[in-house]
C-alpha positions as CSV (number, residue, x, y, z in Angstrom):
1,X,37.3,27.2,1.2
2,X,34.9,24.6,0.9
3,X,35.9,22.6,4.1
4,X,35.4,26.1,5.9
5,X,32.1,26.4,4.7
6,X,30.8,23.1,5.4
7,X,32.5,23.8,9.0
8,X,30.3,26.7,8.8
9,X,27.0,25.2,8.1
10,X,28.1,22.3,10.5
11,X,28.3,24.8,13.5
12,X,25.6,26.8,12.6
13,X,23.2,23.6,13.2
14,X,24.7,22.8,16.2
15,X,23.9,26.1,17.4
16,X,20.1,25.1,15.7
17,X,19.8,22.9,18.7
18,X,19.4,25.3,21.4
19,X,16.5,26.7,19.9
20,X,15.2,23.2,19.6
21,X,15.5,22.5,22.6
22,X,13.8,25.5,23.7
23,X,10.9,25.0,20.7
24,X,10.5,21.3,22.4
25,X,11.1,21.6,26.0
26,X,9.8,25.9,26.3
27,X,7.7,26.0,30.1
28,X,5.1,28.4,27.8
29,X,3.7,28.4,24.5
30,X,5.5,32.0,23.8
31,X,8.8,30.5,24.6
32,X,8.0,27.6,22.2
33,X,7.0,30.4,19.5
34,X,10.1,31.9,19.7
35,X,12.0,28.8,19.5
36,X,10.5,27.7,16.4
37,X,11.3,31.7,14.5
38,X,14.6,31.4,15.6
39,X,15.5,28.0,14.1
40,X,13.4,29.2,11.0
41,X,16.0,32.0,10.9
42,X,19.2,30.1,11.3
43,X,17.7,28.3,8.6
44,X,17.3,30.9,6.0
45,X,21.2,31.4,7.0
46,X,21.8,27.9,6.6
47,X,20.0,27.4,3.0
48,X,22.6,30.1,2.0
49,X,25.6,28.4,2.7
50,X,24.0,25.5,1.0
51,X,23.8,27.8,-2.2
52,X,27.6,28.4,-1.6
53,X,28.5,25.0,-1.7
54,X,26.5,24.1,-4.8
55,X,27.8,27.3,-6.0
56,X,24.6,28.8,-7.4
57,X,23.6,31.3,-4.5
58,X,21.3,33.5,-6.9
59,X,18.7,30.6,-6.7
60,X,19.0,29.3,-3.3
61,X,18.8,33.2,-1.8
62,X,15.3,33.3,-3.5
63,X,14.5,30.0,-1.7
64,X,15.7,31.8,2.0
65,X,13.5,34.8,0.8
66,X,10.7,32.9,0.5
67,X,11.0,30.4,3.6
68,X,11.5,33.6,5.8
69,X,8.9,35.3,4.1
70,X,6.7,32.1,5.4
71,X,8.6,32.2,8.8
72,X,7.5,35.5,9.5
73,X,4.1,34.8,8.0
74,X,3.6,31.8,10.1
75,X,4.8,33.7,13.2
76,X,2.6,35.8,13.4
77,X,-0.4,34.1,12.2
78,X,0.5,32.0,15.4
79,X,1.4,35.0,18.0
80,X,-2.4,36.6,16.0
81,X,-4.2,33.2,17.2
82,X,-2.6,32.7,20.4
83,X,-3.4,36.5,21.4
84,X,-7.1,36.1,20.2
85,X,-7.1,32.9,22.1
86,X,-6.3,34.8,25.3
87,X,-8.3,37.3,25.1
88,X,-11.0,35.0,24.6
89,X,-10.1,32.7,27.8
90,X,-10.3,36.0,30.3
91,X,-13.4,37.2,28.8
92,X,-15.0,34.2,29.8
């Protein structure tokens, strides 16, 4: 069981690396938003697992609470700036 889930946590940071690449690489700076919430999300997934294999999930699902709570705060403190930003570059 163990092996399977540090398979699991293995693959699921490889699959991390798409959104990187995207985060990194994105032709806009929406596409490069949306890169950085999805790794933020895989990685709320991944801090689980890690609770599984240190055996004490109760604690590390309050830690993923928390860094998705700031993932989603962060998001859209970004998408709030970069729309204000925008408005502001076609008014003038």
């Amino acid at each position: 069981m163990e092996s399977f889930i540090l398979y699991l946590g293995i693959v699921l940071m490889g699959i991390m690396l798409m959104p990187l690449y995207r985060a990194v690489v994105g032709p806009t700076t929406l596409d490069r938003l949306m890169g950085m919430n999805a790794i933020g999300s895989k990685t709320v997934a991944l801090i689980v697992i890690i609770g599984l294999v240190f055996e004490r999930v109760d604690m590390f699902v309050d830690i993923a609470l928390a860094y998705a709570m700031l993932n989603f705060i962060a998001v859209l403190a970004a998408s709030r700036y970069l729309h204000k930003r925008g408005r502001r570059d076609t008014a003038s």
